[in-house]
VEXDREN-2710 file (C-alpha; in Angstrom, 1 decimal):
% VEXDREN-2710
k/r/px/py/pz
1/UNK/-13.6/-72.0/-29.9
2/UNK/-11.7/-70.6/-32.9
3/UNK/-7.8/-71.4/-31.0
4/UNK/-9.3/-74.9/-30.1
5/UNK/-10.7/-75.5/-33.9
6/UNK/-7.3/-74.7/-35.5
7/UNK/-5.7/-76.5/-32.5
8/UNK/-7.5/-79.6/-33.9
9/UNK/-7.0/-78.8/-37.5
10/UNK/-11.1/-79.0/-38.0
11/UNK/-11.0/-76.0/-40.5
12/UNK/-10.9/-78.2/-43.3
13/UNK/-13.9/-79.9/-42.4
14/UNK/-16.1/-76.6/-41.3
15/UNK/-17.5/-75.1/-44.4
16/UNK/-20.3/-73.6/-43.2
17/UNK/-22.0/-76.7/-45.1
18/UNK/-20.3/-79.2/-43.2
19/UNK/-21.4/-77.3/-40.1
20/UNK/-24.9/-76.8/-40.5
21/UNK/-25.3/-81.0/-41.7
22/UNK/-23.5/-82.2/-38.3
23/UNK/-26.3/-80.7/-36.2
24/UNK/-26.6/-82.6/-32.9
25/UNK/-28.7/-81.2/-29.8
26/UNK/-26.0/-81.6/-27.6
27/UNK/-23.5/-79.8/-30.0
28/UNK/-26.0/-77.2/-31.2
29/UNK/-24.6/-74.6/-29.5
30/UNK/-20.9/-75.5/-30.1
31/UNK/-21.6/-75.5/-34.1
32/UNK/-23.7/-72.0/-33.6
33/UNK/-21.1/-70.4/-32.3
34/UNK/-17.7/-72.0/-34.9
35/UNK/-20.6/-71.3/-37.5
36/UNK/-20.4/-67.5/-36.3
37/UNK/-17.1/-67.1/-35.9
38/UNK/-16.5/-68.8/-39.6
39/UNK/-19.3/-66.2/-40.9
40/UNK/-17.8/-63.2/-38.8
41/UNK/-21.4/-62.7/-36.9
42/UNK/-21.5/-61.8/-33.8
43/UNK/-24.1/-63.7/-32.0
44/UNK/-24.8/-61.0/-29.5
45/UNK/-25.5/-58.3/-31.3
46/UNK/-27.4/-60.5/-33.7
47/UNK/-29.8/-61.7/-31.5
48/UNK/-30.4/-58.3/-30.5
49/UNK/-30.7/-57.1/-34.1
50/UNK/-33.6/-60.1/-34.3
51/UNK/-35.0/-59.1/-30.7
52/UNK/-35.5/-55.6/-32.7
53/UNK/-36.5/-56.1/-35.5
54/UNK/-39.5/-58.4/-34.3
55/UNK/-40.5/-55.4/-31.7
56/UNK/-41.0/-53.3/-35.0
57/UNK/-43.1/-56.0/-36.7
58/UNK/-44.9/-57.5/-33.9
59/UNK/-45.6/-54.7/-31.9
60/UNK/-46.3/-55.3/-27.9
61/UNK/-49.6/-53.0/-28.6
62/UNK/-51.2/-55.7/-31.3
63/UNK/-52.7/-58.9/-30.1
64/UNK/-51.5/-62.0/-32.2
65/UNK/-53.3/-65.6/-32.7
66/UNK/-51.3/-68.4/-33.4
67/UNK/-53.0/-70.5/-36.1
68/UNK/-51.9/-73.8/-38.1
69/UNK/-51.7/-74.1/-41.9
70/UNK/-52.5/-77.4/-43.7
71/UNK/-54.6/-78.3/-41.3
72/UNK/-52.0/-78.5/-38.5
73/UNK/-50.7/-81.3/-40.8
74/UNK/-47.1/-80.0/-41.1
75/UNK/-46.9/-78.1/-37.8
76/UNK/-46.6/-74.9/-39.5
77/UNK/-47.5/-71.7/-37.2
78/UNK/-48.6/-68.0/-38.5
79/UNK/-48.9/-65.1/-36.6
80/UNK/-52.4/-63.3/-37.3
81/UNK/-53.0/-60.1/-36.4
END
């Protein structure tokens, strides 16, 4: 992705500003990963890092609700123990 980018002269236009406003579903993925690469994150072990983190907060051996806020009004989700 980086080789094509520079390829195509985009890096003037991907500030990791730039990338985050031209969000389109079918390009999500595309910007995650030049958003990445611009940010020196690797998306692999990130995930991972996430997948970990939320094992240590939300343990397997709690049960969790999900309940709405605002009245549901704003879609909003909490996890109660």
């Amino acid at each position: 992705m980086a080789d094509f980018a520079k390829e195509m002269d985009w890096g003037q236009f991907h500030s990791p500003r730039n990338l985050l406003l031209a969000l389109e579903l079918s390009d999500f993925l595309l910007y995650l990963v030049r958003l990445s690469d611009i940010c020196g994150i690797d998306l692999g072990k990130a995930a991972l890092r996430k997948v970990e983190l939320n094992a240590i907060k939300y343990p397997a051996s709690k049960q969790y609700t999900a309940t709405t806020t605002n009245n549901g009004s704003d879609g909003t989700v909490e996890m109660c123990d």
